[in-house]
N, C-alpha and C positions, 0 to 999 in steps of 0.2 A: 532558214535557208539551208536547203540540203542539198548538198554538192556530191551526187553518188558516182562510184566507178561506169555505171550505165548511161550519167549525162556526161560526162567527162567522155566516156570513148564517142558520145552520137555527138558534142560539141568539136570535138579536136578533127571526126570523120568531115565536119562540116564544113571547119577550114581550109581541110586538106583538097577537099572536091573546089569550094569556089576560089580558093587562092592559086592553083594547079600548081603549088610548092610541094613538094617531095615528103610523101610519107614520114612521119616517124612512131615510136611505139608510145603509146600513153604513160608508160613507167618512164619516161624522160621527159616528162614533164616537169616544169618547174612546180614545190610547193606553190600550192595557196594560201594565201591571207587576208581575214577579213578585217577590215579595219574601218573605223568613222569614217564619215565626208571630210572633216576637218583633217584627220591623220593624212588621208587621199591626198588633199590639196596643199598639205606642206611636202610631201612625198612626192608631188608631179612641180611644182611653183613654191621650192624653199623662201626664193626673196621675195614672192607677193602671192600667199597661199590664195587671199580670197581672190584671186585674178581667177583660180582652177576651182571651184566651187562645186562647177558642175559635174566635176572629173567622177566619173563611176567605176574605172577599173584602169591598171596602171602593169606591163612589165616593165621591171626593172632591171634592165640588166646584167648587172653591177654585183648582186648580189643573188641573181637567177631566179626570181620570185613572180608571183602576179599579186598583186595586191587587187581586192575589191571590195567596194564599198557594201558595209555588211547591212545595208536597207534594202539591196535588191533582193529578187524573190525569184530565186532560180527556175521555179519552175513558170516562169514567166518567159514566152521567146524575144519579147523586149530585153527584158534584164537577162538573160541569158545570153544575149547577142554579144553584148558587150565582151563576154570571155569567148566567142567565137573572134571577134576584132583581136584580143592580147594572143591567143593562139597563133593567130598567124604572126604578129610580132615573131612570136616563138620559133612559127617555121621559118622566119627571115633570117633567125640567129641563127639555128642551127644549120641554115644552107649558107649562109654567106659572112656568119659572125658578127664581134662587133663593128668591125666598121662601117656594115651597111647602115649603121646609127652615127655615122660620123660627121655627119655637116648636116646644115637644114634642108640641102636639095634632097641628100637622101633622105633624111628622116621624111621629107614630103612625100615623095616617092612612096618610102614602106608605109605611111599612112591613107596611101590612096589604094594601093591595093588590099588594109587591111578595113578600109571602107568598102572597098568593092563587095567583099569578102562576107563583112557583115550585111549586108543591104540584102546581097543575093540569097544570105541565111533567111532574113525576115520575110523575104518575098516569098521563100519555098516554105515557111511557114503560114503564109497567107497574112503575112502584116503588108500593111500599103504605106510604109516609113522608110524617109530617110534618113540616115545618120552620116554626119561628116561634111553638112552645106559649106559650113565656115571654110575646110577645106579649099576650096575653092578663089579664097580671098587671103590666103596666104600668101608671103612674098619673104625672097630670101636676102639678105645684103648682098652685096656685089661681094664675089669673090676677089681675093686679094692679088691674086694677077691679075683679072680683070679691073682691077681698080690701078694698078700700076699700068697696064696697056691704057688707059684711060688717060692718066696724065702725060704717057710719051704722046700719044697722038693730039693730045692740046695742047702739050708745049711749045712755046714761041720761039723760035730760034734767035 
């Protein structure tokens, strides 16, 4: 897997166009690191790694990294898509920090458009794939006002 300065500026340009998030310079980029499927999956799902199995590429914000699973084959627009997806992550950090990762609506949120993001890569590459169905069948718990407005308006006087 070779991960050159020339796919690294055409993958970052890519997120930059279908995410319509604010430019940044490729030298702020976070390292990469390539790491097992296993490593991947305790890295995304500490308390039940084999739940994230599938997981291919991961920002971490935490510690400002992208981790990716070192079986893909960069020069593949499938496997390469996937760091078109943590990219935009990237640009969500850097326009609106961490707490655009702060609850699960947002975390839904930054993962929908970091889906939009990648699909639109793979289509301009002429794949006929999507990625991020499951998306779709996500669901957040009630927020904790929301759950307190919930029992005033059921309480029985």
């Amino acid at each position: 897997m070779a991960i050159t300065t020339e796919l690294i500026a055409y993958l970052l340009a890519a997120a930059i166009k279908f995410s319509g998030l604010p430019a940044i310079e490729a030298a702020s980029l976070p390292p990469f690191e390539l790491v097992t499927g296993e490593q991947l999956a305790q890295k995304m799902c500490p308390e039940r790694p084999e739940g994230c199995s599938s997981v291919a590429a991961l920002f971490d914000t935490e510690n400002y990294r992208i981790y990716l699973r070192n079986s893909l084959d960069m020069d593949s627009p499938m496997d390469n898509s996937f760091l078109v997806h943590e990219m935009v992550h990237v640009l969500q950090f850097k326009r609106y920090g961490d707490e655009y990762f702060s609850s699960c609506r947002k975390v839904i949120e930054s993962e929908h458009q970091a889906y939009r993001a990648q699909n639109n890569y793979l289509g301009s590459e002429g794949i006929d794939w999507r990625e991020g169905f499951l998306l779709r069948f996500m669901t957040c718990p009630p927020e904790d006002s929301e759950m307190q407005l919930d029992n005033v308006s059921n309480a029985k006087p």
